[in-house]
N, C-alpha and C positions, 0 to 999 in steps of 0.2 A: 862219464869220466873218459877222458882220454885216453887209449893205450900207449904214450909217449909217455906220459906220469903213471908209472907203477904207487898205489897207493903204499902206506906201512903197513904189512900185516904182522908186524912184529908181536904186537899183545893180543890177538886172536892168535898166534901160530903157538905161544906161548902157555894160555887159556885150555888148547886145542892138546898140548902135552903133558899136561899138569892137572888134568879133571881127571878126578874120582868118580863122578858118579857111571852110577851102571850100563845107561844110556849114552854116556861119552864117545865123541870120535874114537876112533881105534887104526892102525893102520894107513897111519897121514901120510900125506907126502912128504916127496923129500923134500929139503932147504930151497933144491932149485927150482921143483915145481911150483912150489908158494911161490917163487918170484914171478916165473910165468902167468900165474893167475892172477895175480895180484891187479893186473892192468882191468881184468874181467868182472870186479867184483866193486859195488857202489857201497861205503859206510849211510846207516842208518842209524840214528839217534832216538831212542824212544823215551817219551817223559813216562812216569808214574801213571798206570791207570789207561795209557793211551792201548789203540788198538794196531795190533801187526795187522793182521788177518780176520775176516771173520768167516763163522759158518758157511759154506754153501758160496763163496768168493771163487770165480774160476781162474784166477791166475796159477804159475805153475813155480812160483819165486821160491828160492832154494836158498835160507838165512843161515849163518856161522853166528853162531853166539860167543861172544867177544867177553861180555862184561854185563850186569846185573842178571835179573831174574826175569822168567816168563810164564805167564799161567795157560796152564790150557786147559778150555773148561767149551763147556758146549750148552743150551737151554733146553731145557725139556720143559715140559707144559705148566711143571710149577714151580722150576726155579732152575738157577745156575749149578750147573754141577763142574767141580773143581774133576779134573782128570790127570793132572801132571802140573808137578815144577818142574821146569829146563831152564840150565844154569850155564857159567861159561862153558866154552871146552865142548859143546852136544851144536846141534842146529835144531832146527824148525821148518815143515814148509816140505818133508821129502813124501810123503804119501801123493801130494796132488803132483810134485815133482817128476815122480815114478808114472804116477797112474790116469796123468791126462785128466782128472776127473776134480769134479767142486771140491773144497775144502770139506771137511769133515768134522771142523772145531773152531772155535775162536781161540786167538792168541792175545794174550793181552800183558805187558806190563807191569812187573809185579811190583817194580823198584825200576829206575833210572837204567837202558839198557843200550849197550853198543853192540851192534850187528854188522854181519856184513852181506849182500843179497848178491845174488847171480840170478838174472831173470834169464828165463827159456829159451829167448834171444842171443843173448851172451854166452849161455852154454853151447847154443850150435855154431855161434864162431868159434866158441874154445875147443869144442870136438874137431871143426874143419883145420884150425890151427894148430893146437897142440895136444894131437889126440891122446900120447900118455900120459900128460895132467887132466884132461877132462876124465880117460879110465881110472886114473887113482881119486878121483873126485868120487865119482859114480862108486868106488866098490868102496869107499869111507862111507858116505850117505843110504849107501845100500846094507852096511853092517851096521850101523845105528836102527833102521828102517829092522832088518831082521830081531836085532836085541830087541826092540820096542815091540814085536809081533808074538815073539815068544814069551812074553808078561802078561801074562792076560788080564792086568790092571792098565798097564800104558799098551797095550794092543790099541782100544780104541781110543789111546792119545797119540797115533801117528797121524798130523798135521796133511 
């Protein structure tokens, strides 16, 4: 995406204000930071059933969930175990984000899903650029990342 064309994060920004669940962003940026980032961040489209991420995937991609639903579930030796649903208004993606390390889970499509990604790349131009939208990034993703740690059912659904 071009940084010339700021994307719309008008219905992620709105998603991101308005989610109840307990895992939700918390503490977002301001109006004008979303503008700035906005340039940073690529839309993703997921069909039904399609896969974000899977287990053991070493990318370090950091997704905004905008609109449907995402399961995160991981395989063990006899079957798919369900770990979390993430809805609009949360992200996806911040353990490997944080910790440099494999994924930890698969993410998959529960329902038709818009996201928005910042890959590892793009966060360290947005740190060298606009380093107090990259900190109000990191300590949103980082209070998601802590709520998810201290559940000791979605502990091990931190992505």
């Amino acid at each position: 995406m071009s940084t010339s064309t700021p994307a719309d994060l008008s219905a992620l920004v709105q998603a991101m204000t308005s989610t109840v669940a307990p895992d939700g962003a918390q503490n977002l940026p301001s109006a004008a930071q979303w503008e700035l980032l906005a340039p940073y961040l690529v839309p993703v489209h997921l069909a039904a059933s399609e896969v974000l991420f899977a287990e053991g995937a070493l990318d370090r991609n950091l997704y905004l969930v905008e609109s449907g639903s995402l399961s995160v579930h991981y395989q063990d030796a006899k079957e798919r175990i369900r770990l979390a649903l993430v809805g609009p208004g949360s992200l996806v993606g911040e353990g490997a984000f944080f910790a440099h390390r494999p994924r930890r889970s698969t993410v998959q499509a529960a329902a038709p899903s818009r996201l928005w990604c910042l890959t590892a790349l793009r966060f360290s131009e947005l740190s060298n650029r606009q380093p107090a939208v990259a900190l109000a990034l990191v300590t949103m993703a980082g209070q998601v990342l802590a709520r998810r740690a201290a559940d000791s059912r979605r502990r091990v659904a931190s992505t």
